[in-house]
py3Dmol code that shows the C-alpha trace and the ligand (Angstrom):
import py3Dmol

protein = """\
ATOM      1  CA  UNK A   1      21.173   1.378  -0.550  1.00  0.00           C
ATOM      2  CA  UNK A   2      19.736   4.572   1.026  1.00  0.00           C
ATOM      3  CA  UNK A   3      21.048   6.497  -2.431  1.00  0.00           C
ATOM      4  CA  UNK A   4      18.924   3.538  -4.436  1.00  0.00           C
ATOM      5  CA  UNK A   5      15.881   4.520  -2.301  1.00  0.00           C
ATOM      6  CA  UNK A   6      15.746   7.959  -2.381  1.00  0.00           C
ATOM      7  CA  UNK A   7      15.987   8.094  -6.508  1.00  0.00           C
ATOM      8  CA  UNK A   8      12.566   6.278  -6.765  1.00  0.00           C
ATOM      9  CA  UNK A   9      10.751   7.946  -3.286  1.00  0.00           C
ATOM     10  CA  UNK A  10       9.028  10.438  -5.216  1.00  0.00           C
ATOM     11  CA  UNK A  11       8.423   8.561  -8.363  1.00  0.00           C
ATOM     12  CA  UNK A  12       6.295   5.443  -7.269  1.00  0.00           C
ATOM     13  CA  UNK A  13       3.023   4.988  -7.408  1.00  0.00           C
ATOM     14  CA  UNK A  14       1.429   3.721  -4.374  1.00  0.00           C
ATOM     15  CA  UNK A  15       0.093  -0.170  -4.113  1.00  0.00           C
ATOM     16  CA  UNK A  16      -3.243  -0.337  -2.732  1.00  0.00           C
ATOM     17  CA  UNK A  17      -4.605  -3.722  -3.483  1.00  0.00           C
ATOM     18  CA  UNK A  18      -1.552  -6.305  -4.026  1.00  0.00           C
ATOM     19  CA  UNK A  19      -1.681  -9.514  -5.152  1.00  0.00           C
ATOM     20  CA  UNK A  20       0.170 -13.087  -4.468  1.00  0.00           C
ATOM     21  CA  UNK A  21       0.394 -16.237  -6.705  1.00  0.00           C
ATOM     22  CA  UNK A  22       1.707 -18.829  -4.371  1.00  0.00           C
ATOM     23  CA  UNK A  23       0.422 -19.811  -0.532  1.00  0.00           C
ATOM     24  CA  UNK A  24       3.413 -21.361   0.011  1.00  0.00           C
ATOM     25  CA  UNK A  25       6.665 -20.465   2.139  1.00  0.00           C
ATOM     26  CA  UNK A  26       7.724 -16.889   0.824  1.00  0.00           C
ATOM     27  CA  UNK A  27       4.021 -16.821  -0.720  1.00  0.00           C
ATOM     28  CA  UNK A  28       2.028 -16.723   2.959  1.00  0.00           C
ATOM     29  CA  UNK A  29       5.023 -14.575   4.111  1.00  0.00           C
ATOM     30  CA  UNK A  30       4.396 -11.878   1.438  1.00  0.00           C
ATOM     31  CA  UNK A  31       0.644 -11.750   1.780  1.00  0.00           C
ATOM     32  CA  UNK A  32       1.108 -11.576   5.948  1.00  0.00           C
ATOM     33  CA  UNK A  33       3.617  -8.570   5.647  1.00  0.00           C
ATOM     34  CA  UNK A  34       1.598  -6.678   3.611  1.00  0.00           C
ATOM     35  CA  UNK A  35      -1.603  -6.820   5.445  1.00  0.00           C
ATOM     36  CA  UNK A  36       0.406  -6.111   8.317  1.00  0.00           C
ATOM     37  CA  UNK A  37       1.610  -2.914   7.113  1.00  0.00           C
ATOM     38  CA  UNK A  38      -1.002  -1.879   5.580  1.00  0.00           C
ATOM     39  CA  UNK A  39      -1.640  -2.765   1.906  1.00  0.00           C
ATOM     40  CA  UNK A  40      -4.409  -4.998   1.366  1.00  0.00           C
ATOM     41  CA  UNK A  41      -4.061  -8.289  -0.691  1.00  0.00           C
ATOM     42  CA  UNK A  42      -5.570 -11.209  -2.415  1.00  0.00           C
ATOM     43  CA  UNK A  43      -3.626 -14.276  -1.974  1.00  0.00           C
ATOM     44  CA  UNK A  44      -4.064 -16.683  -4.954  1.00  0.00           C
ATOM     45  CA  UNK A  45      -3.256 -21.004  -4.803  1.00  0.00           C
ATOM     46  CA  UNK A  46      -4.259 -23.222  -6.934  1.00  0.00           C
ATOM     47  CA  UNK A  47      -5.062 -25.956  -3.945  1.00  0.00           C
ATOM     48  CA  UNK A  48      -6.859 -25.220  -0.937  1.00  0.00           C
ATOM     49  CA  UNK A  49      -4.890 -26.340   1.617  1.00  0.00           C
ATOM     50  CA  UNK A  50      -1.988 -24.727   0.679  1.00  0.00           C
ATOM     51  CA  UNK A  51      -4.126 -20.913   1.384  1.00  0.00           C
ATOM     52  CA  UNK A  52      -5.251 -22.733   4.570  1.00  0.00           C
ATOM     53  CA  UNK A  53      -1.146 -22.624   5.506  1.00  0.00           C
ATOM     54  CA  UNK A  54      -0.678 -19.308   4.088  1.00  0.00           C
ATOM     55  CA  UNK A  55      -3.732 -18.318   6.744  1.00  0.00           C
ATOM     56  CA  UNK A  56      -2.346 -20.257   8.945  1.00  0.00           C
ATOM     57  CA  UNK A  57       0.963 -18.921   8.900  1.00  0.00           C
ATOM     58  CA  UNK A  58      -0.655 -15.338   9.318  1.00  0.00           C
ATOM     59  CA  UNK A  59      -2.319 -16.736  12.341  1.00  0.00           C
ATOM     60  CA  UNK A  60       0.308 -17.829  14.241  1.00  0.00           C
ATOM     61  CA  UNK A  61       2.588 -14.777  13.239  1.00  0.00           C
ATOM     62  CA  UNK A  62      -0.215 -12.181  14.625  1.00  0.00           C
ATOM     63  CA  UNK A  63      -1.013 -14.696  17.845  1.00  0.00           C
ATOM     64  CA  UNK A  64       3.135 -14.493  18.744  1.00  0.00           C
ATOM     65  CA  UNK A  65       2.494 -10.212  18.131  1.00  0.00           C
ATOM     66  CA  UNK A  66      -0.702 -10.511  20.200  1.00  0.00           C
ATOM     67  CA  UNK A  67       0.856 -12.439  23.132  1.00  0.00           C
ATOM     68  CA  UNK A  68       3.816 -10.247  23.180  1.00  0.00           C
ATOM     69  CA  UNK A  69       1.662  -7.527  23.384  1.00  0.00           C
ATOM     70  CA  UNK A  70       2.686  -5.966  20.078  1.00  0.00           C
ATOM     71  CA  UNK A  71      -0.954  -5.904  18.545  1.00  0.00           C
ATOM     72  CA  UNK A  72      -4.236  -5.629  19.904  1.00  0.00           C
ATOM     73  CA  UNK A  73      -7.169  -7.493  18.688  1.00  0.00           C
ATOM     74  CA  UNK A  74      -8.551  -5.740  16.895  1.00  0.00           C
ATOM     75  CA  UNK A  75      -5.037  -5.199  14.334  1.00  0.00           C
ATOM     76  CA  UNK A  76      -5.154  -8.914  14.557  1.00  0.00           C
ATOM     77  CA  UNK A  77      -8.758  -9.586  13.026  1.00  0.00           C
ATOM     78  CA  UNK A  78      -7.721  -6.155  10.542  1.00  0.00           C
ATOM     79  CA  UNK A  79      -4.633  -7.805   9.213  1.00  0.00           C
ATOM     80  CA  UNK A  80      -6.517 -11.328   8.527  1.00  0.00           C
ATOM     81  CA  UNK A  81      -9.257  -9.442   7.282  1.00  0.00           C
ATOM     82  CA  UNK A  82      -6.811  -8.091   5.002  1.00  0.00           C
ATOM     83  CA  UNK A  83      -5.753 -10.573   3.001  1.00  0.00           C
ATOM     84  CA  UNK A  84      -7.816 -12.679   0.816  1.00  0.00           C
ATOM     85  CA  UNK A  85      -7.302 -15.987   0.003  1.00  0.00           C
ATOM     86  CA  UNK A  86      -8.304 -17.234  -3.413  1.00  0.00           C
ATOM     87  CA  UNK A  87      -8.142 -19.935  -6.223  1.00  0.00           C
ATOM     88  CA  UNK A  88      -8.880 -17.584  -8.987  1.00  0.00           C
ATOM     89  CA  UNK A  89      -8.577 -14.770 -10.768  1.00  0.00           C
ATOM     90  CA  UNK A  90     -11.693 -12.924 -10.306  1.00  0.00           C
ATOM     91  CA  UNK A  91     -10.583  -9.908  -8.528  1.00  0.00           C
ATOM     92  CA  UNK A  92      -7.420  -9.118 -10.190  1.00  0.00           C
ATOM     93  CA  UNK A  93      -8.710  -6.250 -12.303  1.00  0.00           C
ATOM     94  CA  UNK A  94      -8.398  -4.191  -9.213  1.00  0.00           C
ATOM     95  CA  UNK A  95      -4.667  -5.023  -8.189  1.00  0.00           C
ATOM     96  CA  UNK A  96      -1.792  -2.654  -8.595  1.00  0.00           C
ATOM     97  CA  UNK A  97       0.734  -5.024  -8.087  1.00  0.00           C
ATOM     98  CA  UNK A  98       1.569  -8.791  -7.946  1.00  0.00           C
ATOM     99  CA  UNK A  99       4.134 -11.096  -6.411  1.00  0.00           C
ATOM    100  CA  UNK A 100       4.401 -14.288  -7.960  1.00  0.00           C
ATOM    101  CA  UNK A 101       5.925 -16.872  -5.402  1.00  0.00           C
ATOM    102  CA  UNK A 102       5.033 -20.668  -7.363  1.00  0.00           C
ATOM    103  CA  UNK A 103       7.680 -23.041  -7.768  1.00  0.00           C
ATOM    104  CA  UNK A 104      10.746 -22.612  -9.075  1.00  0.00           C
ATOM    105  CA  UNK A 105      10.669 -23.687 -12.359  1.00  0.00           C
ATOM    106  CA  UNK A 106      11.188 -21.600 -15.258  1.00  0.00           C
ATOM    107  CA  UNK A 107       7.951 -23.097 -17.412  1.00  0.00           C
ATOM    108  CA  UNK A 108       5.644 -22.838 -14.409  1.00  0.00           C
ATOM    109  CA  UNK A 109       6.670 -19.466 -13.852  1.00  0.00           C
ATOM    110  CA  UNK A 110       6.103 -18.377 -17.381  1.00  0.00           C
ATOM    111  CA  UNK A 111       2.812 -19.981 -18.235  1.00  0.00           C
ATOM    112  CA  UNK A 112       1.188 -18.394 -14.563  1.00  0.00           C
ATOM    113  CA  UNK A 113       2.838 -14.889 -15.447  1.00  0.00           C
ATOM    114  CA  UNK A 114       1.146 -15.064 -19.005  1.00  0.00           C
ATOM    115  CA  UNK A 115      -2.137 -16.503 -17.382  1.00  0.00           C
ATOM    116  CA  UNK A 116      -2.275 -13.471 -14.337  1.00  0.00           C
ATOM    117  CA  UNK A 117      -1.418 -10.777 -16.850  1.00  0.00           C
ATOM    118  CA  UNK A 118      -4.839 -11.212 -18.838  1.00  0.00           C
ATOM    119  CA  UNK A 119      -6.464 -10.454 -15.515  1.00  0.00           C
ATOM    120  CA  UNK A 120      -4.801  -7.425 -14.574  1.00  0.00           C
ATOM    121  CA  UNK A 121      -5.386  -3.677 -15.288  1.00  0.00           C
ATOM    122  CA  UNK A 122      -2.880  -2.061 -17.927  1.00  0.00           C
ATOM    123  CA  UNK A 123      -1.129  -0.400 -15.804  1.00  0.00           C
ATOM    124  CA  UNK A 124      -0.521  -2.896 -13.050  1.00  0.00           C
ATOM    125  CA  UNK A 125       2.931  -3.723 -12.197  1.00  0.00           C
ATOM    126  CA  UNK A 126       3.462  -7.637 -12.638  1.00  0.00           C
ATOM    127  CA  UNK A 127       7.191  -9.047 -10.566  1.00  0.00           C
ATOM    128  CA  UNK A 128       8.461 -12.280  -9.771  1.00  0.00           C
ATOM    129  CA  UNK A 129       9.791 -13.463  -6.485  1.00  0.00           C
ATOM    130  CA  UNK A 130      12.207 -16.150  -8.220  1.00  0.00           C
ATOM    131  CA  UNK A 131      14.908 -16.717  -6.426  1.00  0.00           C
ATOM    132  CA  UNK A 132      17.570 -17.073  -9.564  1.00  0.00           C
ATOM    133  CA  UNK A 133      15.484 -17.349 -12.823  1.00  0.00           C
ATOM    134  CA  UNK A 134      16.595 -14.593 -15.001  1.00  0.00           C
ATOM    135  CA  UNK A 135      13.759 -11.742 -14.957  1.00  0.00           C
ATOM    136  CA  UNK A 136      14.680 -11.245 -18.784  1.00  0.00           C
ATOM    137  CA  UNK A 137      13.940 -15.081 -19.742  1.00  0.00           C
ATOM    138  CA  UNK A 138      10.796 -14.539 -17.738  1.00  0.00           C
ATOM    139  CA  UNK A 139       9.630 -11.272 -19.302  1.00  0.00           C
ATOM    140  CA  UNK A 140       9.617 -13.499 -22.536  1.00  0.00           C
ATOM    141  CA  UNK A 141       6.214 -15.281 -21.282  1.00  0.00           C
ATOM    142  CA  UNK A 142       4.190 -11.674 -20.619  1.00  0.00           C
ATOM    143  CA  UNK A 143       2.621  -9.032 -23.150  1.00  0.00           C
ATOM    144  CA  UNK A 144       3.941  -5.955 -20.933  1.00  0.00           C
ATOM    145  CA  UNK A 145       7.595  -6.975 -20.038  1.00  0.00           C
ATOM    146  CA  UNK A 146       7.923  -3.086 -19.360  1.00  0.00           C
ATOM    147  CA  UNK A 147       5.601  -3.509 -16.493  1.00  0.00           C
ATOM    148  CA  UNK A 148       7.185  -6.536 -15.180  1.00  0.00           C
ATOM    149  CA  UNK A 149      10.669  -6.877 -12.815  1.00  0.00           C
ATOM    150  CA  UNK A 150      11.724  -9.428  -9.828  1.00  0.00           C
ATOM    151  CA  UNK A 151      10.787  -8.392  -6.541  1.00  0.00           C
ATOM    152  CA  UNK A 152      13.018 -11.058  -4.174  1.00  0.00           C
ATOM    153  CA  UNK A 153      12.281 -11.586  -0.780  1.00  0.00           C
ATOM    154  CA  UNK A 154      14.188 -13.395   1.365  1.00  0.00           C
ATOM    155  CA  UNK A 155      13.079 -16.186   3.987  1.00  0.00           C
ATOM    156  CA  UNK A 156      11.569 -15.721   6.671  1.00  0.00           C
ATOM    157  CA  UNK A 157       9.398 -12.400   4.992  1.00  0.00           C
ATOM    158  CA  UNK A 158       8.368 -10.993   8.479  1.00  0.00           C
ATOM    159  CA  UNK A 159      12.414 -11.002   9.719  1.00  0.00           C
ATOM    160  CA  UNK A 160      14.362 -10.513   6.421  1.00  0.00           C
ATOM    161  CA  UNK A 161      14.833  -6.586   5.522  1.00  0.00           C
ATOM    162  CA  UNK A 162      16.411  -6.563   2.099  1.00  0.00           C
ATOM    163  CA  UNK A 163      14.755  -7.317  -1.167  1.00  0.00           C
ATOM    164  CA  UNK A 164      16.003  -7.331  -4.672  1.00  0.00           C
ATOM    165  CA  UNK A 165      13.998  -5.279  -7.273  1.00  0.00           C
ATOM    166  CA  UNK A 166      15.321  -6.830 -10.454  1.00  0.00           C
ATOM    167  CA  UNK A 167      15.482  -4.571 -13.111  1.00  0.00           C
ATOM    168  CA  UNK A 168      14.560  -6.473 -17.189  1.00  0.00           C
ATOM    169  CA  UNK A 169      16.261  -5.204 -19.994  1.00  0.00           C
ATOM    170  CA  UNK A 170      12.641  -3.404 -20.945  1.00  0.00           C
ATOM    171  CA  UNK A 171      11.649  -2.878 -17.563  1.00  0.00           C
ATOM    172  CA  UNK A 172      10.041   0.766 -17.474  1.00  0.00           C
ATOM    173  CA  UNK A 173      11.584   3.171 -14.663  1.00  0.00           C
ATOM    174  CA  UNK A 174       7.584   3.216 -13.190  1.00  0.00           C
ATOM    175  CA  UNK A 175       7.509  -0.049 -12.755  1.00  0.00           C
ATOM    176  CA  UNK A 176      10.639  -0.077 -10.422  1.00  0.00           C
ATOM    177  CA  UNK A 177       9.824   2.739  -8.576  1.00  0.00           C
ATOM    178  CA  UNK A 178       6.131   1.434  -8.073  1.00  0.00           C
ATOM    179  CA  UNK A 179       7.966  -1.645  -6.707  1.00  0.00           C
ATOM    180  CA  UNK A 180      10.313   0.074  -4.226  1.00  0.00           C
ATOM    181  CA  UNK A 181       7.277   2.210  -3.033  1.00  0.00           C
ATOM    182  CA  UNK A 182       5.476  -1.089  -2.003  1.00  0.00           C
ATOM    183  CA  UNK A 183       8.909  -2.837  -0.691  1.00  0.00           C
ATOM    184  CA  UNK A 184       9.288   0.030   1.591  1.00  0.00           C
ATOM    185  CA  UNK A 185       5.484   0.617   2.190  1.00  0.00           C
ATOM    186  CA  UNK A 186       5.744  -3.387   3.690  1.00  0.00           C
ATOM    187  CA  UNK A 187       8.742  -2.172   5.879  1.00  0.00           C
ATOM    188  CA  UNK A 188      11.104  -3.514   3.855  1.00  0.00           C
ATOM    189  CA  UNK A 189      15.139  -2.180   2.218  1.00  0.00           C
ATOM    190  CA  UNK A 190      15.219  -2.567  -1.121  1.00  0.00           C
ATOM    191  CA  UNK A 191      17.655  -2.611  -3.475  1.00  0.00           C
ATOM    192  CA  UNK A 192      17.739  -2.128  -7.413  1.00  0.00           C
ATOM    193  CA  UNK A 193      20.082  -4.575  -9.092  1.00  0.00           C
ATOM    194  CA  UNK A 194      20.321  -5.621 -12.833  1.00  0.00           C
ATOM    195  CA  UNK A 195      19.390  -9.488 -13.860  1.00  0.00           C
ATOM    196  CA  UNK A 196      21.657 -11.974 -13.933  1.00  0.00           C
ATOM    197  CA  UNK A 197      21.339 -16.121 -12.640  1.00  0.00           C
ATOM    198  CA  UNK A 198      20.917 -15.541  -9.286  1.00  0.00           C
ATOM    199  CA  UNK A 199      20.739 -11.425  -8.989  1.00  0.00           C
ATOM    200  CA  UNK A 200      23.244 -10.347  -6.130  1.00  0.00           C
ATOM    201  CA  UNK A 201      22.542 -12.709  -2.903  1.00  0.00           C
ATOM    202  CA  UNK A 202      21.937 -15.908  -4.021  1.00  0.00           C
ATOM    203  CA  UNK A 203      25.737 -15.443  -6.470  1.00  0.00           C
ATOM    204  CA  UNK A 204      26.773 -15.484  -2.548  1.00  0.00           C
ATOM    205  CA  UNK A 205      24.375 -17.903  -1.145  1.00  0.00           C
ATOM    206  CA  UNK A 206      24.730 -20.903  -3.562  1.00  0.00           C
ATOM    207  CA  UNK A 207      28.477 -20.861  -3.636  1.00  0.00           C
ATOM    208  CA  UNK A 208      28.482 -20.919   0.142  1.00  0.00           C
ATOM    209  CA  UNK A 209      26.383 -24.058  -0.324  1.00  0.00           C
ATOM    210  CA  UNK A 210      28.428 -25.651  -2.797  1.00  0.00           C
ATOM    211  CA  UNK A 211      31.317 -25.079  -0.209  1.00  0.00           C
ATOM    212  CA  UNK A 212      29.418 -26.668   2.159  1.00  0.00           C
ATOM    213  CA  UNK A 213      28.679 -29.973  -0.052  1.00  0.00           C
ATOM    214  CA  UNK A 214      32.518 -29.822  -0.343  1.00  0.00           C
ATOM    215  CA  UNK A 215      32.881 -30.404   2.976  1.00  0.00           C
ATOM    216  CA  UNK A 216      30.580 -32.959   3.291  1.00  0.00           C
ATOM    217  CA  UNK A 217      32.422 -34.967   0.648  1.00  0.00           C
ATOM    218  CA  UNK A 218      34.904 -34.250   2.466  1.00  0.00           C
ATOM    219  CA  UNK A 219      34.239 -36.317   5.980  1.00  0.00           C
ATOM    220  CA  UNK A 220      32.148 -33.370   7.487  1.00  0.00           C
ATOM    221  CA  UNK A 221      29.545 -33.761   9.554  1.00  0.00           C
ATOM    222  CA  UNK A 222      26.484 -31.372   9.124  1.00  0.00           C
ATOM    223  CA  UNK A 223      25.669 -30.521  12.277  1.00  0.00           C
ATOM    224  CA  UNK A 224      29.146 -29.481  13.144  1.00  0.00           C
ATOM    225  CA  UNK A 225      29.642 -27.528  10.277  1.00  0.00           C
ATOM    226  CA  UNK A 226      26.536 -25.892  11.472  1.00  0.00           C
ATOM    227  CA  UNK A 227      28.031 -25.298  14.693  1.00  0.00           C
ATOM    228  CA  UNK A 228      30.890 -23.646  13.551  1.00  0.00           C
ATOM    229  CA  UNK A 229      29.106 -21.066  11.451  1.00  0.00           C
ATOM    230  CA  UNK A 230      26.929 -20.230  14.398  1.00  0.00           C
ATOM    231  CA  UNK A 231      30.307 -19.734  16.406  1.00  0.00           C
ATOM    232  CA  UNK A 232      31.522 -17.869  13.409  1.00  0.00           C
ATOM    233  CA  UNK A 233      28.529 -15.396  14.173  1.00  0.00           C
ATOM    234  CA  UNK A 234      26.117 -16.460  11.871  1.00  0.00           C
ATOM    235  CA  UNK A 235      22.508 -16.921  12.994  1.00  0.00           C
ATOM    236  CA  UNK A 236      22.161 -20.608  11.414  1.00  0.00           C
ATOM    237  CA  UNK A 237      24.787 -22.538   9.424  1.00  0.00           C
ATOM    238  CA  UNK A 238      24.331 -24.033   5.770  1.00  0.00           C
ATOM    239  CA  UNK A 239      22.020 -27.223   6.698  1.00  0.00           C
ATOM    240  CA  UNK A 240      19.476 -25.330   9.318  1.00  0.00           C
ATOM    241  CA  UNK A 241      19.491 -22.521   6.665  1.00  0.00           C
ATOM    242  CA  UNK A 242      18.904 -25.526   3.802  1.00  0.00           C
ATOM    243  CA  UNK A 243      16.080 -26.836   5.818  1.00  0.00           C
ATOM    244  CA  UNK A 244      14.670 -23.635   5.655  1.00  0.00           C
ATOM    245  CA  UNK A 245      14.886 -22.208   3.042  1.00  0.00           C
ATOM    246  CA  UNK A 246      12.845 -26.087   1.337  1.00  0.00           C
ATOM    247  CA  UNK A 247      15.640 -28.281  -0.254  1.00  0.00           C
ATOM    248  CA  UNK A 248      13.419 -28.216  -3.573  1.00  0.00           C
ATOM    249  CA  UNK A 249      13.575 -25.100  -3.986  1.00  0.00           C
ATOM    250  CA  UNK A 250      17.034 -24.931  -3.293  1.00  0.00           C
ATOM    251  CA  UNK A 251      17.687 -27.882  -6.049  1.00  0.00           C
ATOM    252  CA  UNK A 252      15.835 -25.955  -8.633  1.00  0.00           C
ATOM    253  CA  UNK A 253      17.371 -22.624  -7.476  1.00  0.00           C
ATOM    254  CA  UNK A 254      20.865 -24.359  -7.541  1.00  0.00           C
ATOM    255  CA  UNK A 255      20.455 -26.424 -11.336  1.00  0.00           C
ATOM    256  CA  UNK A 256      19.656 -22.355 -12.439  1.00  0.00           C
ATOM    257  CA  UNK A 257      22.913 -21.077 -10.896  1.00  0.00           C
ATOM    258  CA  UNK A 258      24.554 -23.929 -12.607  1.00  0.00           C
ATOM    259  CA  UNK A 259      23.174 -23.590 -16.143  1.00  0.00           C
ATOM    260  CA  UNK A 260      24.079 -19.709 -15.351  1.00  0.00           C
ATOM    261  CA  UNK A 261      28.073 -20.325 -14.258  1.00  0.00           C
ATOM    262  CA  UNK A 262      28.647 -23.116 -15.699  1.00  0.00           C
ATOM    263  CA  UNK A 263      32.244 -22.633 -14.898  1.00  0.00           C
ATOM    264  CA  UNK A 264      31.627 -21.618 -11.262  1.00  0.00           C
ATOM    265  CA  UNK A 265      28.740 -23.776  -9.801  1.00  0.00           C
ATOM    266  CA  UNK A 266      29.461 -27.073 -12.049  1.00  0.00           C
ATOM    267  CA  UNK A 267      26.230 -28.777 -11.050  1.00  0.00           C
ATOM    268  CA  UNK A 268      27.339 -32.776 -10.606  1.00  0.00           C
ATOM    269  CA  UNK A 269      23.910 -34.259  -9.447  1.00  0.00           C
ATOM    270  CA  UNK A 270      26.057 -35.381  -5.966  1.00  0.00           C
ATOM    271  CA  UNK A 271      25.743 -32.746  -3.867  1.00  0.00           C
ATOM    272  CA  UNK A 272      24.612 -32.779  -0.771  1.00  0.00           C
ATOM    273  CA  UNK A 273      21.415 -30.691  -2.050  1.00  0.00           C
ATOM    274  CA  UNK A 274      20.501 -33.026  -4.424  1.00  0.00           C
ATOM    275  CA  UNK A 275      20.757 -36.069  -1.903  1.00  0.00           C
ATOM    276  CA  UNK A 276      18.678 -34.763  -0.136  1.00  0.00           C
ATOM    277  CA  UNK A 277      16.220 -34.049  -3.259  1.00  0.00           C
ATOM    278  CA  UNK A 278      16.089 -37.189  -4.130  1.00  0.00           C
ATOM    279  CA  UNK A 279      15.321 -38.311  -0.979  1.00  0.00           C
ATOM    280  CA  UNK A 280      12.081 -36.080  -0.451  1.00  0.00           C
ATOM    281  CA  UNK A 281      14.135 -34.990   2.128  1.00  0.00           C
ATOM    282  CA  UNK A 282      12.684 -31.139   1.746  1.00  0.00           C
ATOM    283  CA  UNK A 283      13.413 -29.706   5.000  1.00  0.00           C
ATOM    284  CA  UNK A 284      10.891 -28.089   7.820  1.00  0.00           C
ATOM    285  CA  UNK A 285       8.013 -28.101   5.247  1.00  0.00           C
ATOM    286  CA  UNK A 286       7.681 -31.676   5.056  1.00  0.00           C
ATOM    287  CA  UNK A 287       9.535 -31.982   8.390  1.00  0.00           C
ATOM    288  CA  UNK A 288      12.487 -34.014   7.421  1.00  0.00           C
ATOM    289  CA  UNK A 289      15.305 -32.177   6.136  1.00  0.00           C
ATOM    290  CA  UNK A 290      19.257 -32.593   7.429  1.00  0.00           C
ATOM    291  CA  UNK A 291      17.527 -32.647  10.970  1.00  0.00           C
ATOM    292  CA  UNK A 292      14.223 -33.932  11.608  1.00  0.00           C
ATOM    293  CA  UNK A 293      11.329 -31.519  12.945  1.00  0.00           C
ATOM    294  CA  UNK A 294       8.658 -34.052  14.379  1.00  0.00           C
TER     295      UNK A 294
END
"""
ligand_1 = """\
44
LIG
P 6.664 -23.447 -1.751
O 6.876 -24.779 -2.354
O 6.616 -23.303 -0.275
O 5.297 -22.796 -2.303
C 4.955 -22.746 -3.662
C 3.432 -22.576 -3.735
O 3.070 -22.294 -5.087
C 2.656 -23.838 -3.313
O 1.699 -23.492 -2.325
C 1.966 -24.278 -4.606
O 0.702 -24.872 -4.392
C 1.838 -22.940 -5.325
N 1.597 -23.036 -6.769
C 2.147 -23.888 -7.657
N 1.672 -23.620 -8.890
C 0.826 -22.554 -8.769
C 0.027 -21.816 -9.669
N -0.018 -22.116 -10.957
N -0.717 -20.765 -9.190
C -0.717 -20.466 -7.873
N 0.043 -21.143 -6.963
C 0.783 -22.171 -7.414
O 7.809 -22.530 -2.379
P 8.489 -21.205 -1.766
O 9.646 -21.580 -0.945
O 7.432 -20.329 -1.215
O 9.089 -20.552 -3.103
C 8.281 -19.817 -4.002
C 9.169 -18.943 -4.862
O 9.915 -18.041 -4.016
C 10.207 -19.707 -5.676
O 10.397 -19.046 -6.901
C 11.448 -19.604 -4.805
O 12.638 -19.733 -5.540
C 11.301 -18.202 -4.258
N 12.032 -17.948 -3.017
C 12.102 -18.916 -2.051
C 12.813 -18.642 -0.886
C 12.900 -19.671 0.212
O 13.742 -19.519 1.097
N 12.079 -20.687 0.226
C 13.436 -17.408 -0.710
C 13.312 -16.430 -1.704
C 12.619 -16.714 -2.862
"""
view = py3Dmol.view(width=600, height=400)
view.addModel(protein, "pdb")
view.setStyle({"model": 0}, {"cartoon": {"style": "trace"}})
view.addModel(ligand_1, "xyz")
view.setStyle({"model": 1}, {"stick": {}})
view.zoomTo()
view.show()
């Protein structure tokens, strides 16, 4: 990892006005890290109360640094100053880099990455925060694939240190360094992989899930599965993590991976992940998930 870093220090340009498509979970996250450390950015929705919970996320991540005594004031009015909530496109001439963070669906992806790129400056570096969507599928929807890679964050933004820089079969070498510079400019480790379904993590992640459906089927009970894994040393098990990390996004993110290894991640439409789907069972950001948050 420190190797992969030190190859594109010197190379990347640095992001001074950033850009995210998406208020949502890994969306508000994004746009509070970077104003944190420093970069500037506009955060784009297309409804309003979704920036309101991007802002308000911000809020109550700064008011937890405030109390603690981490942050002073004025950093806290700075960093909210900082980012810019928006429901269009107006100022994206000016932007150096985006993170899109919208749903997880291949078509919504590539229609909002074709409709951002007419705003943006030629030389602006354009990445995706998809969780498993192959960057090279996606690089089909834009004009300037060599300016566009993943950039993959992992939940919560603020704690996580890793993210994946995806590198597209025509991504330029500018482009990823660009993106490292900002990863590490937000305080972040990055890492350069190559696409594939599900880039490096989530090939570990969603197999560990599908394990724990097995187990499920199997007579388990969630919450002591959960138990166990926290016993095994793991900050949350597989259903606190689920709730997390928004069972939709996890049911999109897992019918990818199964399209992707076919052989490996079989996708049956009965595991526990889609259950809870198909309930609207969506975890902490509807407040039912496997446990129940109200
Ligand atoms: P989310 O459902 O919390 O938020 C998605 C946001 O996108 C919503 O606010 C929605 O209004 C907005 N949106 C939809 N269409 C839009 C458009 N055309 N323009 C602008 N905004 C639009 O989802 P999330 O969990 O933040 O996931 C976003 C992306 O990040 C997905 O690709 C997901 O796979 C990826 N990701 C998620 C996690 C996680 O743990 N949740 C981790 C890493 C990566």
């Amino acid at each position: 990892v420190k190797k992969v870093s030190k190859r594109y220090e010197s190379q990347g340009t640095p992001v001074k006005h950033a850009a995210v498509l998406g208020a949502g979970i890994m969306g508000g996250g994004v746009a509070y890290q970077s104003a944190s450390k420093g970069t500037p950015i506009l955060m784009k929705d297309i409804r309003e109360d979704a920036l309101q919970l991007g802002l308000d996320e911000a809020n109550k991540l700064l008011g937890g640094q405030l109390k603690r005594g981490r942050i002073d004031a004025a950093k806290m009015a700075k960093t909210l100053n900082s980012i810019t909530p928006t429901l269009s496109y107006g100022d994206f001439g000016r932007v150096d880099l985006v993170v899109e963070a919208v749903v997880e669906n291949v078509n919504v992806k590539k229609s909002v990455l074709a409709e951002v790129e007419e705003h943006l400056g030629e030389d602006a570096v354009l990445t995706s925060n998809t969780s498993t969507i192959s960057i090279n599928e996606l690089a089909k929807a834009v004009k300037r694939p060599e300016n566009f890679c993943g950039m993959h964050f992992f939940n919560p933004v603020h704690r996580m240190p890793l993210v994946e820089v995806i590198r597209g079969e025509k991504t330029s070498e500018a482009a990823i360094a660009r993106t490292v510079s900002y990863a590490k400019a937000m305080g972040k480790t990055p890492i350069v992989v190559n696409d594939c379904p599900g880039f490096l993590v989530n090939r570990i992640l969603f197999p560990y899930f599908a394990g724990f459906s097995q187990l499920l089927k199997d007579g388990a009970d969630f919450r002591q599965v959960d138990k166990v894994m926290e016993g095994f040393g793991w900050p949350m098990g597989p259903a606190y993590l689920l709730d997390v990390v928004g069972l939709d996004t996890a049911y999109h993110a897992d019918e990818v991976m199964a399209q992707g290894f076919p052989d490996r991640m079989g996708h049956t439409g009965t595991s526990a992940i889609d259950k809870m789907y198909e309930l609207g069972r969506f975890g902490q950001k509807n407040d039912k998930g496997f446990y129940e948050y109200k």
